[in-house]
C-alpha positions, 0 to 999 in steps of 0.5 A: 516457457523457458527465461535466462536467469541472470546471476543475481537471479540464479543465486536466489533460485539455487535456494533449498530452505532456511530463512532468506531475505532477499533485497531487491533493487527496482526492475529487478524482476522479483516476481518472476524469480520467485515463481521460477523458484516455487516451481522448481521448489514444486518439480524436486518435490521439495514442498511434500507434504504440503504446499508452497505459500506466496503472500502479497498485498493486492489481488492483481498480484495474486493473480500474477503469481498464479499465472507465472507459477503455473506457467512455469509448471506447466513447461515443465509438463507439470499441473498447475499445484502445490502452491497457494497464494494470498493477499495477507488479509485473506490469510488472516480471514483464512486462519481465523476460519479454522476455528473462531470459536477458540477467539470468541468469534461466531461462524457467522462473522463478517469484515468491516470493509474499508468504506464502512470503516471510515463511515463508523470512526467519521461518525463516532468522532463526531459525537465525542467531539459534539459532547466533549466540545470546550476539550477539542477546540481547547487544543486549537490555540486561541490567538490564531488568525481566522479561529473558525477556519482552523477550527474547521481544519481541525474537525477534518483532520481529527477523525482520520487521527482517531483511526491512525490512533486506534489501528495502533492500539490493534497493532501493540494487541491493546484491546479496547479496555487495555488502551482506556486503562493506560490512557485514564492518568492523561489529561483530558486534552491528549488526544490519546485519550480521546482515542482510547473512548472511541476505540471502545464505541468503535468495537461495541459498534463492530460487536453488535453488527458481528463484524470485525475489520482488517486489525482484528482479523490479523490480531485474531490470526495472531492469537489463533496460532500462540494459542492454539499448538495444535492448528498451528502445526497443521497449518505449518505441514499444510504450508511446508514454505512461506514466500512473502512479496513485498516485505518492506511493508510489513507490520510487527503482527504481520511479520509475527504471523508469518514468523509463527507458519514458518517456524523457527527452523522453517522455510522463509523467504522475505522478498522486497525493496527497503529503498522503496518503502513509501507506505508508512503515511498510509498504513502501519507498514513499518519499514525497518522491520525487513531491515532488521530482518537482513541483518538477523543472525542465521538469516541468508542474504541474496540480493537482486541488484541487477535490473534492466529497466533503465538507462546507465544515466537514470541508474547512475542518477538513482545511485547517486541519491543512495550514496548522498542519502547515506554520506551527505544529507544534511540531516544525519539522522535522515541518512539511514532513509536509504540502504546503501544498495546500488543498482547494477545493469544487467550484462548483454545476453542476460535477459532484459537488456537496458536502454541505450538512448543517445545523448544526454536524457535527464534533467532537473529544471525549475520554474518561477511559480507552481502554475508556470511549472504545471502548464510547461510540464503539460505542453512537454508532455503533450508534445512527447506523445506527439512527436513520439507516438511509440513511446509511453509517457507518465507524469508523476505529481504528489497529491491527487489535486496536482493530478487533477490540474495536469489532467485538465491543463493535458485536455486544454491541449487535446492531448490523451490522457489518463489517470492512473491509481485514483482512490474511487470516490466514496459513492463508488466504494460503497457501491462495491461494498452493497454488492458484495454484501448482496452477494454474501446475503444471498449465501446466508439469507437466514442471518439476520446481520446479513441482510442488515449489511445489505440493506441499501440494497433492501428493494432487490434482495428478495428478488435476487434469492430466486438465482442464489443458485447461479455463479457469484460471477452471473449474480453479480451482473445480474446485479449490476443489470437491475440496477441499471449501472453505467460508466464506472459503476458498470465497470466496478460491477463487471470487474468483480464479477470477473475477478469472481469467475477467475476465483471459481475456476480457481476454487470451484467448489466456492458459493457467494459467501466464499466470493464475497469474503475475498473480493471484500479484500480489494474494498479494503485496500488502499489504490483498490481501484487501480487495482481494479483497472490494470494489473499492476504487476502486468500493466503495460502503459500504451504508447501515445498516451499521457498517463498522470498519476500520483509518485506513490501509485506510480509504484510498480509502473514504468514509462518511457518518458517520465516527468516528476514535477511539483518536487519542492519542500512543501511536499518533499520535506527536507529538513526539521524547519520545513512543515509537513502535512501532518503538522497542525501549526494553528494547534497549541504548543506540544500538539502542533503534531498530535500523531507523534505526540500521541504515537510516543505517549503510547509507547512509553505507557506501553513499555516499548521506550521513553518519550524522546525529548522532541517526538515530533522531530522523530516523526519528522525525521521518519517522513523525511525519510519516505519522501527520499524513498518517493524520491527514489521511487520516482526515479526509477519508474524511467526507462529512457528520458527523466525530467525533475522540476520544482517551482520557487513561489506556490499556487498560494503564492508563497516562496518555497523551494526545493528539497536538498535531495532534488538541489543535490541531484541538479548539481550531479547532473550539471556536473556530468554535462 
């Protein structure tokens, strides 16, 4: 397997050690960058005694490094070794195994998946609310039109509160006592304090049941290796160089862990985009750690800028919003949102060449009211894929309801259509997590925890342990058989049960315990399901299909033809007046953002800076930040043609408008016609 590298790449492969950041522009072709250089890494012998690491984020990824390692090995008439790669959770689960019992954990310890987790904190919410009622609605202020409606909100909205709350007592390394000793002095109305009570029924529940969940094991990675020098330098010569993808969404215990393999004078390559840093609302991801990391002393810099993606009119489009985010945005505490990183296309004869469609291919448009938008955008698409059947066609929308609309407004027309990157419904994940509780029975039916865990599935347990000794992956279908799934569940069963047989030709000496610890993984992830369905570093669209879709699960993905619509303020904030979906308006005064409010109150008792006089401005200011980064994102998922549209009045039928960015961008391209 040969490839031509472009110079940008050849800088990045003619790396032999040291610390390495390495910026990458959209389509820069990273993933194959790194896999030519772990194999190059591997053929000069470099990576003796041990193994080069790859940490990413989903399994398809993983996978996807495997594959193009080994392939570039293999042209080298080389074996598929010397390299390991993982989602960073299964290196967490990875190092803890190495010894719990210096953490206090048993050997038996189970993760908390995802659906389970927001069950227990849904759950445990409820009751601190049933008996602390008069201080919970006490926050919602009493002159608000319709109280019971806002009261209603509120109850929806404070559970998903608590877990952001306790995911940030894990990631400062407060235990649960830690964080009720720093909150006790707050008045009873904080919901910090709330917080801190739930936080500690929350890990006496995981206690009981011997489980811990995602937090806990990159903590208990953490402490593994400060505490213990003597597994640490065994891990450091079992993984001689550490490559982290995706590095834009790291987190501070994350990046420590990955810190502590390297060494201080190790080998350690950070690869990612902070241009396309659009995690942060849904994780702890926290962006300008890998800013800070290009910009450390002793760190070597070799960016990708080059990429073939796109035609020089989407390029010059994308580049234009850099270089207004970091000069002109009306905000200035915003105009960091963006580095000032510009995309270059990639010269002739030098791999992937960019589109050179003729005439002019991007526009910006707007409509008089949300649903006029919508029906337009769906006859244009419906009409691209018709007149086009060659072409591959996304809509990118921002919220999942707006996905479902233009869905339904595609199928009125008999246009095809599918979805892309929807989160399964909870039916659907806890399905998956009873399978591979099954699975991990069947590997230990003595433990009592594990058939508790495993208890919806109570009737066939007993039945199942006559074929423990088969496969995880033929276990699995015999699951799915006597259950008698169908549709998507029979397709949930036999994607695990595929992704189990790729794990056991890969480790072969595995057993449904081993299966079920790493596909819990992709239950615990956020987009999981997309995960389940396509590849996502691999998956290539189909041509005469409308494929709709979320901007934040769009990342990754390339069409021909994009249409990026609903780009109004509502959902793109653009500046401090504009609300946000954070922000609780029918909440008392000083808590109209709880999250910034709370969020700032922890640091200051922690000792990691003063509340700012307006939090909820900071917090604002970050998030306008992430929508100029979906902006951006959306952009440059377009090869050929790009249509941004907003509407003037909502489907509530309020005004609204559009964000500076999208104003800014209309009054480049009407400039340039």
């Amino acid at each position: 397997m040969t490839i031509t590298l472009r110079p940008d790449q050849v800088q990045v492969a003619a790396y032999r050690g040291g610390y390495m950041a390495v910026p990458a522009v959209p389509g820069a072709g990273k993933t194959t960058v790194l896999a030519y250089l772990a194999a190059d890494l591997i053929a000069e012998g470099r990576h003796l005694p041990g193994r080069i690491l790859i940490v990413t984020y989903t399994n398809s990824a993983v996978g996807n490094f495997k594959n193009r390692i080994g392939q570039f090995l293999e042209a080298r008439g080389l074996p598929r070794a010397g390299f390991e790669v993982r989602t960073i959770h299964s290196l967490a689960v990875q190092i803890v195994r190495e010894r719990p019992e210096a953490i206090g954990w048993p050997d038996t310890f189970a993760v908390l998946d995802e659906v389970r987790r927001r069950t227990l904190v849904n759950a445990l919410t409820a009751g601190w609310i049933a008996a602390h009622r008069d201080t919970w609605e006490a926050l919602v202020r009493e002159d608000v039109r319709n109280r019971d409606q806002a009261l209603a909100r509120w109850a929806e909205h404070t559970p998903e509160l608590m877990s952001r709350l306790i995911q940030s007592f894990k990631a400062r390394q407060l235990s649960p006592d830690d964080a009720l000793s720093l909150t006790r002095g707050l008045p009873d109305t904080e919901p910090l304090r709330w917080a801190a009570e739930i936080y500690r029924d929350y890990q006496r529940a995981l206690a009981r049941e011997g489980l811990v969940d995602f937090d806990d094991m990159m903590l208990g990675a953490y402490r593994l290796l400060t505490g213990e020098p003597d597994l640490l330098e065994r891990l450091r010569q079992r993984w001689t160089y550490v490559f982290e993808d995706e590095a834009q969404d790291s987190y501070r215990l994350q990046e420590q862990v990955l810190r502590l393999l390297a060494g201080p004078g190790g080998n350690f390559v950070r690869v990612g985009d902070p241009n396309q840093a659009i995690m942060g609302s849904f994780t702890t991801a926290e962006p300008a750690l890998f800013r800070a990391f290009i910009r450390e002393p002793g760190v070597d810099v070799r960016p990708l800028t080059m990429a073939g993606r796109s035609s020089q009119e989407i390029i010059d489009l994308a580049n234009e919003l850099v270089r207004w985010t970091c000069q002109d945005y009306p905000e200035p505490g915003c105009r960091d949102a963006l580095e000032p990183q510009y995309i270059q296309r990639v010269p002739r004869g030098m791999g992937q060449s960019n589109p050179e469609p003729e005439g002019r291919r991007v526009l910006v448009r707007d409509f008089p009211a949300y649903e006029e938008e919508m029906d337009r955008i769906a006859g244009l698409a419906a009409r691209s894929v018709r007149l086009y059947p060659e072409a591959t066609v996304g809509v990118l929308l921002p919220t999942h309801a707006m996905v479902d609309r233009m869905l339904a407004l595609l199928r009125d027309r008999e246009a095809p259509a599918i979805p892309v990157g929807r989160t399964a419904p909870l039916e659907r994940l806890r399905l998956g997590s009873d399978l591979l509780a099954a699975l991990a029975f069947l590997a230990a039916p003595h433990v009592p925890e594990r058939r508790a865990a495993a208890a919806r599935l109570e009737p066939y347990l007993d039945r199942w342990l006559a074929d423990a000794v088969q496969p995880a992956d033929v276990l699995l279908l015999r699951m799915a058989a006597d259950l008698r799934l169908s549709g998507e569940d029979l397709a949930l069963a036999q994607y695990l049960a595929l992704r189990a047989r790729r794990l056991l030709e890969e480790e072969p000496l595995y057993g449904p315990g081993d299966v079920a610890r790493e596909l819990a993984d992709a239950l615990g992830r956020s987009g999981w399901l997309a995960d389940a369905l396509y590849d996502r570093q691999g998956f290539e669209p189909q041509p005469g299909v409308v494929y709709v879709t979320t901007c934040h699960a769009a990342k990754g993905l390339e069409w021909d033809t994009v249409y990026v619509a609903g780009l109004t303020r509502g959902f793109f904030t653009g500046g401090l007046r504009d609300r946000t979906l954070s922000e609780q308006w029918s909440l008392v005064p000083g808590q109209v953002n709880p999250e910034a409010r709370a969020l700032a109150l922890l640091d200051q008792l922690a000792g990691a800076g003063g509340v700012s006089e307006d939090p909820a401005a900071a917090f604002k200011r970050e998030q306008i930040g992430e929508k100029i980064r979906l902006l951006y994102v959306a952009i440059t998922r377009a090869r050929r043609n790009l249509l941004l549209s907003y509407h003037w009045r909502n489907e509530r039928g309020y005004d609204t408008a559009p964000p500076p960015a999208v104003v800014r961008l209309r009054q480049f391209v009407q400039a340039r016609r």
